[in-house]
LUMTORRO-838835 format. One record per residue (C-alpha): residue number from 1; residue in three letters; x, y, z. Coordinates in steps of 0.05 Angstrom, whole numbers, plus 5000, padded with zeros to 4 digits. Example, Ala and Ser with C-alpha at 12.3 -4.5 7.8 and 13.67 -1.06 7.14 Angstrom:
<recs>
1/ALA/5246/4910/5156
2/SER/5273/4979/5143
</recs>
This chain:
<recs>
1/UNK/1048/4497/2125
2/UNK/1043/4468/2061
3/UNK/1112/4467/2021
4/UNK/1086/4500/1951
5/UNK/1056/4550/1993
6/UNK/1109/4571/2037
7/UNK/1155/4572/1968
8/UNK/1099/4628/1942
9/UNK/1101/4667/2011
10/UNK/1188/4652/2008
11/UNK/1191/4686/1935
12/UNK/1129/4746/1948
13/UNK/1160/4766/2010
14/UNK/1232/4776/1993
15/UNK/1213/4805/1931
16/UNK/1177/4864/1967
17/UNK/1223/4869/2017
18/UNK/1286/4869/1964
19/UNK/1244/4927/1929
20/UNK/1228/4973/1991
21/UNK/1302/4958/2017
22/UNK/1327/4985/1942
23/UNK/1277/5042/1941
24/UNK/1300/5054/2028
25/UNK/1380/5047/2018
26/UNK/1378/5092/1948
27/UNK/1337/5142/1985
28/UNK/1378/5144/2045
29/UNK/1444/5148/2011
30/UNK/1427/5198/1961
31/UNK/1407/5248/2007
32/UNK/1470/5233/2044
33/UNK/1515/5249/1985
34/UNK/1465/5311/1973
35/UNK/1475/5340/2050
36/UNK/1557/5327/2037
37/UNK/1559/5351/1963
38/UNK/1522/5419/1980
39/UNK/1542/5490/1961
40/UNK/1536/5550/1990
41/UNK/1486/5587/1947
42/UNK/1506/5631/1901
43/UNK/1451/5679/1897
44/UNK/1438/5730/1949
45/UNK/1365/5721/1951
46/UNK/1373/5652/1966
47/UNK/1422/5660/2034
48/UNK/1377/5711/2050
49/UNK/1325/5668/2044
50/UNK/1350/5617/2089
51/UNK/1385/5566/2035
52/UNK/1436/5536/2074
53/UNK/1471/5502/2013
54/UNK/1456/5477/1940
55/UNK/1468/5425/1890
56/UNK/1477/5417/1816
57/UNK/1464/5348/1783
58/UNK/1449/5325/1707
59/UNK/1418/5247/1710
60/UNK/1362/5218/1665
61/UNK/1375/5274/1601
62/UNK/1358/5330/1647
63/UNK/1388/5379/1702
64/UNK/1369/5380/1768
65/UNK/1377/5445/1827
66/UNK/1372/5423/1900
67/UNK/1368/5462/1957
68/UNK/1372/5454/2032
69/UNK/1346/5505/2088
70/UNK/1383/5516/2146
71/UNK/1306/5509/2182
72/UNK/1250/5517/2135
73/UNK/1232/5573/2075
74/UNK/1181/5630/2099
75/UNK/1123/5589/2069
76/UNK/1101/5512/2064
77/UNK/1114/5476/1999
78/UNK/1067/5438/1967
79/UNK/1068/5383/1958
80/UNK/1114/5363/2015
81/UNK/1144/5292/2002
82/UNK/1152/5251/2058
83/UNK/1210/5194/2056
84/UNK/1183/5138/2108
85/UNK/1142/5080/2075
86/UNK/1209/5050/2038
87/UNK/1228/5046/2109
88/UNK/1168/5010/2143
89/UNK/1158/4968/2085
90/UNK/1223/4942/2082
91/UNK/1220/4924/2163
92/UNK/1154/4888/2156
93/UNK/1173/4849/2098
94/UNK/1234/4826/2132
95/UNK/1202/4809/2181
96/UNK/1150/4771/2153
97/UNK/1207/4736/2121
98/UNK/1236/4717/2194
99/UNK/1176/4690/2204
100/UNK/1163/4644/2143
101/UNK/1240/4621/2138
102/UNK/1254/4623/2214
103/UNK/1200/4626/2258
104/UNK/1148/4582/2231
105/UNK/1209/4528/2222
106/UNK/1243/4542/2284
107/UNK/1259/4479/2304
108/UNK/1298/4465/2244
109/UNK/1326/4535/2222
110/UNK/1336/4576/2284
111/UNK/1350/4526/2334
112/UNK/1422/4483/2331
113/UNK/1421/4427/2393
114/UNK/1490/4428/2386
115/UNK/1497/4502/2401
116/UNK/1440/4520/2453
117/UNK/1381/4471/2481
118/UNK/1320/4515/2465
119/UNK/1257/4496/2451
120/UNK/1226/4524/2382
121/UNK/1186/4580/2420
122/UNK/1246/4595/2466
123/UNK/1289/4611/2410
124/UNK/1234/4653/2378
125/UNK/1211/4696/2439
126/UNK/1291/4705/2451
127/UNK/1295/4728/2385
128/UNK/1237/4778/2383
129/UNK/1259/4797/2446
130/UNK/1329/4811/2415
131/UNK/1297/4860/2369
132/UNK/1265/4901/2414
133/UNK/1322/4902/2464
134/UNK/1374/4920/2406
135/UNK/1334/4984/2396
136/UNK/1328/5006/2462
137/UNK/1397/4994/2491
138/UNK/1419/5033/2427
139/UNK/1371/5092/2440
140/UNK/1393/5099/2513
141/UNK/1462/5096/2486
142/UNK/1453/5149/2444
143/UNK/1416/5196/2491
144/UNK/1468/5186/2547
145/UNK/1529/5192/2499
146/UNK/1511/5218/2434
147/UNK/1511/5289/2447
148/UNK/1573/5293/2481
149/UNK/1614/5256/2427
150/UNK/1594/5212/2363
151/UNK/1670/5175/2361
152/UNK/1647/5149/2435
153/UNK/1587/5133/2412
154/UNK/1607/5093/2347
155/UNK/1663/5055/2393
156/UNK/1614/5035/2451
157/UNK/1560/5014/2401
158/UNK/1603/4971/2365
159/UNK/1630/4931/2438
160/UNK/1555/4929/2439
161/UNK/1544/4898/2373
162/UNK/1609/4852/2378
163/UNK/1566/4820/2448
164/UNK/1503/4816/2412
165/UNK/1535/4778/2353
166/UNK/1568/4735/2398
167/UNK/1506/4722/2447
168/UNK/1469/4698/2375
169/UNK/1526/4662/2362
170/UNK/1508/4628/2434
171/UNK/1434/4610/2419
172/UNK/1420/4608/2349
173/UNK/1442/4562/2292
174/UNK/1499/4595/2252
175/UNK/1460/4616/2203
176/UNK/1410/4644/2239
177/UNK/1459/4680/2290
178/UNK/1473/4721/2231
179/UNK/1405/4741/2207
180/UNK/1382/4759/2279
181/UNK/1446/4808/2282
182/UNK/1419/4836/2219
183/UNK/1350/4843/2236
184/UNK/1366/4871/2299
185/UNK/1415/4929/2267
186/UNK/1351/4936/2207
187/UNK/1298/4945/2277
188/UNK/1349/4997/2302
189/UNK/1349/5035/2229
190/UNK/1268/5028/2220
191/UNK/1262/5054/2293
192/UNK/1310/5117/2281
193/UNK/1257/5137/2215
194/UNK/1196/5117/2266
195/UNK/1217/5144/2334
196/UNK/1255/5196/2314
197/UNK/1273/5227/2243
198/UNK/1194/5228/2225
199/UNK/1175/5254/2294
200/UNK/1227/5317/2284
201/UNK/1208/5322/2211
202/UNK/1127/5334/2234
203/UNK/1153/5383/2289
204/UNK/1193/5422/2234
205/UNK/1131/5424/2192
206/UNK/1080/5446/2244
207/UNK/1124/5495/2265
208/UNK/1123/5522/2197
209/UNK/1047/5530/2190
210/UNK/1040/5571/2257
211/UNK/1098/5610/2235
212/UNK/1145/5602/2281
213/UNK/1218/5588/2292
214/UNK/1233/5519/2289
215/UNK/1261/5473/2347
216/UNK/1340/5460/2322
217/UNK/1353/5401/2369
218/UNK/1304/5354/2343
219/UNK/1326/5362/2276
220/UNK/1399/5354/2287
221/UNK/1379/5287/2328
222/UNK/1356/5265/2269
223/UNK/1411/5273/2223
224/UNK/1453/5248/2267
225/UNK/1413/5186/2270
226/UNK/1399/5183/2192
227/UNK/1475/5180/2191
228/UNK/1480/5127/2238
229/UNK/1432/5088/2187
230/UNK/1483/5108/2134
231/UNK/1533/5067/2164
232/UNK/1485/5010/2187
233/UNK/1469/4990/2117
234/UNK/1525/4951/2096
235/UNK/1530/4907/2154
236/UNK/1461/4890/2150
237/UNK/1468/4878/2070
238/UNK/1517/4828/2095
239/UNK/1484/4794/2134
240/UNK/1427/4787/2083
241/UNK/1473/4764/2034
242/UNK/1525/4721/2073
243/UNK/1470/4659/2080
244/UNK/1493/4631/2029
245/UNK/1574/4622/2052
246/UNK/1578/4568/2107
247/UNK/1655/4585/2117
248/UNK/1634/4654/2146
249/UNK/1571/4645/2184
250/UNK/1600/4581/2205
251/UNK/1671/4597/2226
252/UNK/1689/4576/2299
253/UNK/1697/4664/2307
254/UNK/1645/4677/2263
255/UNK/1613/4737/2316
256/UNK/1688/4767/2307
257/UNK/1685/4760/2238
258/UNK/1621/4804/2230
259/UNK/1652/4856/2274
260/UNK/1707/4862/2235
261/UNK/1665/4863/2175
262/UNK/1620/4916/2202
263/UNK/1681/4970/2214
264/UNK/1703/4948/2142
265/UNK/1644/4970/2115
266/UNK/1633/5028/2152
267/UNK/1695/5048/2122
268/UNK/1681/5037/2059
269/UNK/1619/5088/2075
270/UNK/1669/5134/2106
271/UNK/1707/5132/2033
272/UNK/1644/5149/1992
273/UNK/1620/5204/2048
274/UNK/1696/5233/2035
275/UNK/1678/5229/1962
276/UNK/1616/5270/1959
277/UNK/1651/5330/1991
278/UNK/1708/5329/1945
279/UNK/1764/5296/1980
280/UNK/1797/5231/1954
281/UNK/1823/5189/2013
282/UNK/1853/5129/1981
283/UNK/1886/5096/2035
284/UNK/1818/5075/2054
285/UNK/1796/5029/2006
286/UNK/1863/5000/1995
287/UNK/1866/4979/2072
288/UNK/1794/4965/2070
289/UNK/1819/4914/2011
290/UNK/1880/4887/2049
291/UNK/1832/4869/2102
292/UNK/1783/4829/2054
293/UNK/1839/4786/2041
294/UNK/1875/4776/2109
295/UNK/1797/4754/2133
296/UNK/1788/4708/2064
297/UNK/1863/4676/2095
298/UNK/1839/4668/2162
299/UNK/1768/4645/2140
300/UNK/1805/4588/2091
301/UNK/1770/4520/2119
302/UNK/1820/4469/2143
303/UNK/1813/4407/2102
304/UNK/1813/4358/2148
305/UNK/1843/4282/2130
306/UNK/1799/4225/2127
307/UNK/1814/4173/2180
308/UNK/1781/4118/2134
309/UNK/1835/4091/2081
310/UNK/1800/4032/2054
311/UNK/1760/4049/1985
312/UNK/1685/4075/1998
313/UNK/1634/4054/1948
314/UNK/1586/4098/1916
315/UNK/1531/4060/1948
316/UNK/1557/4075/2018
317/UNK/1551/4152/1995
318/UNK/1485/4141/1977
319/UNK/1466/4115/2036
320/UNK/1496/4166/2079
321/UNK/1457/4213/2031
322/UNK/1397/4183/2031
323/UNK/1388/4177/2106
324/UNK/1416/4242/2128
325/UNK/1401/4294/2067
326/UNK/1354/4273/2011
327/UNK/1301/4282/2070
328/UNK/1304/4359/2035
329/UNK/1348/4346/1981
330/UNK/1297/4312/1938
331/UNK/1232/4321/1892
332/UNK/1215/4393/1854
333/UNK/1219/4433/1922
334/UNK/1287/4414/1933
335/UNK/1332/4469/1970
336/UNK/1359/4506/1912
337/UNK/1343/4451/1873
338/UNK/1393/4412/1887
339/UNK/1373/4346/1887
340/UNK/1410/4272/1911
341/UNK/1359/4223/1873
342/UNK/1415/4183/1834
343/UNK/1493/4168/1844
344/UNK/1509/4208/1773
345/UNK/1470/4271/1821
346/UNK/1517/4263/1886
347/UNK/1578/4254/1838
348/UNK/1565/4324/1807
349/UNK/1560/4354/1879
350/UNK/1615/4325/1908
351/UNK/1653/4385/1916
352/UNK/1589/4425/1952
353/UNK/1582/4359/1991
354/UNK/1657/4362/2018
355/UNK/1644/4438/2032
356/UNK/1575/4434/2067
357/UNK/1588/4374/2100
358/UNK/1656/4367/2112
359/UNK/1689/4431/2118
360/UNK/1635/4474/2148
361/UNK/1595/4422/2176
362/UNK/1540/4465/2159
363/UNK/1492/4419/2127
364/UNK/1448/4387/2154
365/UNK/1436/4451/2187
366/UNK/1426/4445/2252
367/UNK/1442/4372/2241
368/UNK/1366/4363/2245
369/UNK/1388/4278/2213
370/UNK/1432/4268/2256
371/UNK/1496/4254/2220
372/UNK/1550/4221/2253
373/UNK/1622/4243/2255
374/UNK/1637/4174/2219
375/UNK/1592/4191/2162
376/UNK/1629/4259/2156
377/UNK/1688/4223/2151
378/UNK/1665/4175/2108
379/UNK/1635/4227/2065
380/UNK/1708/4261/2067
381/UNK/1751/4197/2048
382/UNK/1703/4189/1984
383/UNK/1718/4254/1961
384/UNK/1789/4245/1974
385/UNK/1789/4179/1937
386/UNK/1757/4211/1879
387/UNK/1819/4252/1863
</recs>
């Protein structure tokens, strides 16, 4: 595919998806806090008439009343708004993104020789595959354990999210191992709105225009499910976001650092879920902190000392440069544009260099040049030298 155009499809694409996943994740949590923050209604009428529980808000120089049936009032509203297209737009955009970044450049971005000998369409068919397996191991989970207890649930699914971070870490490039974790947990969370939280929201509704009692058990599958999404979000922002940090994605534990990230997070939801029903539970946050930092310790690259003690000339870096980065690393399309054209260029990035190269050894990724321990260390005595 042509570079420019790929850029255009890179920047359209993750703009829609960043929008639907903004409009999805606001949606989803507000009516979270909104189910936690409700009231039993005050007025008679209103219990009588089947409100289970309201809310009082003031946003945007106005007051707002909310209120939630236990089933469904005696009479169909209109209009009805439905909450499912942020969902299914955000999937298919990320998606489309997999496929533009990762797919369509697998050779490069998803496979790692080093880490698994796959072919391009190997790794690609593993990683659809991965998807669709995510989703259906976790639905079979949830029908065969769910209903007897959620804390079961939420400790088997993560075991089963700590082997599927680990089996990407297996067959993917680091970077990519993350991504596929994340798009598999974002399939799981589009699947609950497809397969299940729309399906019991059209039962509740048709039940309501023949005018008769609605089915319970659908409808508490899918809250239950809805809050599973609740606490699937911030892993999968994470995994979105952490692309850009070779020293996490690319830590020799890096699948046991995404675990551990995932219950930090899902603490941090269990804090704000605490805070929309009133209670104030501030141990959490302040061991959720304490973790951050005893991971940023553990993450801390080693800095590893040169073997090479004899001076190393700029034009040796630029060779080393030339052969094994400028490859992407050069002209207006330039990876970030960061460009290694001219030694005043590498000397300004000598610190990145150390890091991506060095340290991480995350660049080239998938060491697609094939750069040679002794240029690493070559690359790592310069630095050194430079003070």
């Amino acid at each position: 595919m042509d570079p420019y155009l790929r850029d255009v499809l890179d920047v359209c694409i993750r703009m829609l998806h960043v929008i639907a996943g903004i409009a999805w994740i606001g949606a989803s949590f507000y009516f979270v806090r909104l189910d936690l923050a409700l009231r039993p209604p005050k007025e008679r009428g209103d219990a009588e008439a089947g409100v289970a529980g309201e809310f009082w808000g003031v946003h945007g120089g106005g007051l707002y009343h909310s209120r939630k049936y236990r089933l469904a009032p005696a009479e169909m509203p209109e209009p009805l708004h439905w909450f499912k297209w942020e969902a299914y737009t955000t999937w298919l955009s990320g998606f489309a993104l997999l496929v533009v970044l990762y797919y369509l450049d697998a050779d490069v971005r998803l496979v790692d020789p080093q880490v698994a000998d796959l072919a391009a369409w190997q790794a690609v068919a593993v990683s659809v595959g991965g998807l669709a397996l995510g989703w259906v191991v976790y639905d079979l989970l949830c029908r065969a354990v769910g209903a007897r207890s959620q804390i079961l649930l939420a400790v088997v699914g993560t075991g089963l999210v700590a082997i599927a971070a680990w089996g990407a870490g297996e067959l993917f490039a680091p970077r990519a191992a993350y991504l596929q974790v994340g798009a598999m947990l974002g399939t799981i969370m589009v699947a609950n709105v497809l397969f299940v939280i729309i399906p019991a929201h059209r039962k509740l509704v048709a039940a309501m225009e023949e005018k008769r009692e609605p089915d319970p058990t659908p409808l508490l599958r899918a809250k239950n499910r809805s809050v599973h999404n609740n606490y699937l979000t911030l892993p999968v922002l994470f995994t979105m976001l952490i692309g850009h940090f070779a020293f996490v994605f690319g830590a020799d534990e890096a699948w046991l650092v995404f675990v551990l990230v995932a219950v930090l997070t899902a603490f941090i939801r269990v804090f704000f879920n605490f805070w929309h029903t009133g209670r104030r539970v501030w141990w959490i946050p302040v061991a959720a902190g304490v973790g951050i930092v005893a991971l940023a310790v553990w993450l801390e690259p080693d800095t590893p000392a040169p073997t090479r003690t004899d001076p190393v000339s700029i034009a040796e870096v630029q060779g080393v440069i030339a052969e094994r980065c400028a490859t992407c690393h050069s002209g207006v399309s330039a990876p970030l544009g960061i460009t290694f054209e001219t030694a005043e260029q590498i000397e300004a990035r000598a610190d990145d260099i150390e890091r991506q190269a060095v340290l991480t050894r995350a660049m080239p990724p998938g060491n697609a040049t094939g750069i040679t321990d002794e240029e690493r260390d070559l690359l790592a005595a310069w630095v050194a030298q430079r003070g």
